[in-house]
N, C-alpha and C positions, 0 to 999 in steps of 0.2 A: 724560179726565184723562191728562195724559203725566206719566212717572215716567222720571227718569234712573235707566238703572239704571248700578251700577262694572262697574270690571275684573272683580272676583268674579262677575257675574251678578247680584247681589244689588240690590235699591233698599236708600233708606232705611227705615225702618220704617214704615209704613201704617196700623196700628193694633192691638191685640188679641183673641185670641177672646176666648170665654168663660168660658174657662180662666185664661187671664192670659198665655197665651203670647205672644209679637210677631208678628205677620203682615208678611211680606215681597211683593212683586214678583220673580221669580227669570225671566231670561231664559234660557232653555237652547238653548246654542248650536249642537248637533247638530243639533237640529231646526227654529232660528229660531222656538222658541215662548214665548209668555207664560208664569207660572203664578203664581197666587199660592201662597204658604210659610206654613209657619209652623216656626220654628227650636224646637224642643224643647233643654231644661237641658242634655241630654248633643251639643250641637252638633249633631244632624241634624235635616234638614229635612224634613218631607212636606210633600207638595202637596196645598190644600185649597182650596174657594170662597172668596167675597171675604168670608166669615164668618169663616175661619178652621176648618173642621169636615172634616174629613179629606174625598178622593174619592181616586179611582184615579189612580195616577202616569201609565197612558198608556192611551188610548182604546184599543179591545179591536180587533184584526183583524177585516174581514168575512170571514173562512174559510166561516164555516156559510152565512150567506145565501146568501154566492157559489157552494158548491157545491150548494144545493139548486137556485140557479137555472139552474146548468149542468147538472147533470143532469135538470130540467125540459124545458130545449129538447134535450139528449140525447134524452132521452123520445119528443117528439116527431118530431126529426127519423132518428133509427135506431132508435128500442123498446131492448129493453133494455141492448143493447150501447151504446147511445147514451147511456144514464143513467149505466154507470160512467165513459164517456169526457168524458161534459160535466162528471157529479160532479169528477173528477181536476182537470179541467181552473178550474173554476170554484174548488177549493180550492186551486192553486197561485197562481190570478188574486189570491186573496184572503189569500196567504200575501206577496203582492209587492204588495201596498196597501196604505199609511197603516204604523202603528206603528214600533217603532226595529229601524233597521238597525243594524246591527253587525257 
């Protein structure tokens, strides 16, 4: 389905949750991402699935994964000086991946 979206970001209305709120298309231009909306009485918007039922504004960083995996191959490849260097290393990896920059 393509949705023109305006100048605002915004599409036209898509449909309702189950509340009665309007569900939106909101392109966000920071990050060249989709999301669907839904505009609440007092003008602000969250970001919810194509239901309308709220979810998290931005996907969560891999910090954790990324420094347990860095400090895995630390592990192995220097014991345990190696664990806090790859930990460090795999949590900065994953501090500079995915989520908003600013």
């Amino acid at each position: 389905m393509i949705v023109p979206v305006g100048p605002s970001g915004f599409s036209q209305q898509i449909g309702v949750n189950a509340v009665g709120f309007p569900i939106y298309v909101y392109f966000d231009r920071q990050t060249n991402t989709y999301h669907y909306v839904v505009v609440l009485p007092n003008g602000r918007a969250i970001y919810t699935n194509e239901r309308g039922e709220p979810v998290a504004a931005t996907p969560a960083k891999p910090i954790l994964p990324l420094a347990v995996l860095g400090g895995s191959v630390g592990f192995l490849a220097g014991g345990p000086v190696g664990v806090l260097i790859g930990a460090l290393l795999g949590a900065l990896a994953g501090e500079n991946l995915g989520g908003n920059k600013k």
